[in-house]
C-alpha positions, 0 to 999 in steps of 0.5 A: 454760741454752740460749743461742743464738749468732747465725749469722756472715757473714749479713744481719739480714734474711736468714732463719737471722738471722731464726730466730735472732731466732726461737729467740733471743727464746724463749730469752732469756726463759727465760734471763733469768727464769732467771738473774734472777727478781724481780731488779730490772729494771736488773739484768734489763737487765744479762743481757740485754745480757751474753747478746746484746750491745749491739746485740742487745739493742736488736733483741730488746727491741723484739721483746719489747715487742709481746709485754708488749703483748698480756701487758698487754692479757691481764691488762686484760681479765682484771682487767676480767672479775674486777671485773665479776664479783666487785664486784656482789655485794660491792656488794649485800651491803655496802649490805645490812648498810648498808640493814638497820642503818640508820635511815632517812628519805622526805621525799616519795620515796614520792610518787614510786612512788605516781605510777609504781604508777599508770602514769605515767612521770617523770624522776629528776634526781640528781647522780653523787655519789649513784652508790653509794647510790642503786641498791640503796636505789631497788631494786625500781622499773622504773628506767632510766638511763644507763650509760657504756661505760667499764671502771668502767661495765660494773661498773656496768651489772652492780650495776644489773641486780642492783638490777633497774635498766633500764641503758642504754649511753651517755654524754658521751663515747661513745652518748649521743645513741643512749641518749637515743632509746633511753631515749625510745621506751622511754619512750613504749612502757612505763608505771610507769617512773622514768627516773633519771640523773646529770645532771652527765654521767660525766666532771663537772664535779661538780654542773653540770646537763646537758642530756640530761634536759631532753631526754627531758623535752621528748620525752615530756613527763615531769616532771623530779623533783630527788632526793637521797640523803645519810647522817650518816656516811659516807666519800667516794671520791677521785673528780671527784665525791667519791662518797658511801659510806655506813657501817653502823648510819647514818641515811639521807635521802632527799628528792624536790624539785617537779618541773620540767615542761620544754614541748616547744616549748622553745629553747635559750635556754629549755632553757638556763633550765631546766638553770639551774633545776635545777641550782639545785633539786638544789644545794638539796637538797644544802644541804637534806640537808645541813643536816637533820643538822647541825641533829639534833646 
C-alpha cells in the first residue's frame, strides 16, 4: 500500500504542498478502500486520520467532498436515465394485464370521443389522483396535457407519449404560464383534440381546483368536462394525492360529468365561481364513483 509522506519545511500553499494534496488524495482513496472495504464509515475515518493525521484529515476531506459531489450527481442522473427508460414500458404492460382482465364501465365517456371524431376540441378536468390510471385506459385520443419539469415528470412525459398523449412541459412551479400558451394556440391551430389536465397542480393541494384550465377555456372557448376514473380494487401510492393504483382482474369506472362553459369576457370574481364549481362537480364525481361500487356489494 502507497503512502504518500508530506514535504517537510513548506507552506500549505506552496506548490510541492500542493502536489502532495494532489497524489495524496489519489492515494488515500485507494488506501483507505484498501484497508477499509465496506467497513463502516467511523472506522473508515479512523484510517484515514491514522494516514494523514488530525489536521491532514480535515484538508483532505474537504477535497474529497466536491469529489463525492459530482459521484452523487453521476449516479442522479444515471438513476434518472434508468427510471426513464425502464418505468414506461413496465407501466404499459402492467395496465395491459390490468385493462385486458378487467370488467369495465362508460358512464357518458364516449360522448366525448364522439364530440372530438367530429372535430371539436374540449377540456378535460380530472383530479392528479387519476394520474396512473388514465393514460393508458384514455389511449389512442389526440390528448394534450401538461406535464411538469420534475424528475418524476420526465418519467411521465415518456409514459404519455407511449399512451400517444400530446405532453406539454410545464407546471405550478416551473413554465406554466409558457404551457398555457402553447396548449392554447395548439388548440386553436388543430381539431379533435381532447386537452386533459390535473388541475389541483403538481404539487396540491389534493382535490383543490386551480385556475389554469379555466384559462384555456375563456381562451378558446372549449367546454370544460369533469372526469373521473376509479376501480373496485385498488392500492394507493403514499403520495399528496394518494394516487390510484389499480389491480388486475378488477372492475373500472369511468365517468363524464356536464360541462362548464367558462365565457371569455369572465373576471376574476367569475373565473373565481367558476374554479368553485368545478371543483365541487369533480368532488362529486369522487362521492359518484365511490358510491357506484359500494352500492353493487
Amino acid at each position: 500500500m502507497q503512502i504518500y509522506s508530506r514535504p517537510h519545511n513548506c507552506g500549505t500553499d506552496s506548490v510541492p504542498a500542493l502536489l502532495w494534496q494532489s497524489h495524496a488524495v489519489d492515494a488515500l482513496r485507494r488506501s483507505v478502500s484498501f484497508a477499509c472495504g465496506e467497513k463502516p464509515a467511523a472506522e473508515i475515518v479512523y484510517h484515514m486520520k491514522r494516514l494523514t493525521g488530525n489536521s491532514g484529515f480535515a484538508t483532505i476531506r474537504e477535497m474529497i467532498k466536491p469529489e463525492r459531489e459530482k459521484r452523487f450527481k453521476r449516479l442522479s442522473k444515471l438513476g434518472k436515465w434508468l427510471a426513464v427508460w425502464l418505468v414506461p414500458p413496465l407501466y404499459n404492460s402492467y395496465m395491459w394485464v390490468v385493462y385486458h382482465t378487467s370488467r369495465k364501465t362508460y358512464i357518458d365517456i364516449p360522448k366525448l370521443w364522439e364530440m372530438t371524431a367530429r372535430g371539436e376540441n374540449a377540456l378535460g378536468a380530472v383530479w392528479h389522483q387519476d394520474g396512473f390510471i388514465s393514460p393508458f385506459c384514455h389511449r389512442g385520443h389526440d390528448i394534450l396535457t401538461m406535464v411538469s419539469f420534475s424528475s418524476l415528470g420526465d418519467v411521465l412525459t415518456e409514459i404519455f407519449r407511449k399512451c400517444h398523449f400530446i405532453p406539454v412541459r410545464g407546471g405550478s412551479a416551473r413554465g406554466g404560464k409558457e404551457a398555457l400558451a402553447e396548449i392554447i394556440n395548439y388548440i386553436r391551430t388543430h381539431r379533435g383534440v381532447l386537452c386533459g389536465i390535473a388541475v389541483d397542480g403538481s404539487r396540491g393541494p389534493a382535490r383543490k381546483a386551480r385556475f389554469g384550465l379555466l384559462l384555456i377555456a375563456q381562451e378558446t372557448g372549449c367546454p370544460i368536462y369533469p372526469m373521473r376514473a376509479w376501480a373496485r380494487w385498488k392500492l394507493f401510492a403514499p403520495t399528496w394525492d394518494k394516487t390510484l393504483i389499480p389491480l388486475p382482474f378488477n372492475h373500472l369506472l369511468f365517468v363524464l360529468g356536464p360541462p362548464l362553459h367558462v365565457p371569455s369576457d369572465a373576471d376574476r370574481t367569475t373565473l373565481e365561481s367558476f374554479r368553485s364549481e368545478l371543483e365541487k362537480r369533480l368532488n362529486d364525481l369522487v362521492d359518484r364513483s365511490e358510491r357506484f361500487f359500494h352500492e353493487r356489494r
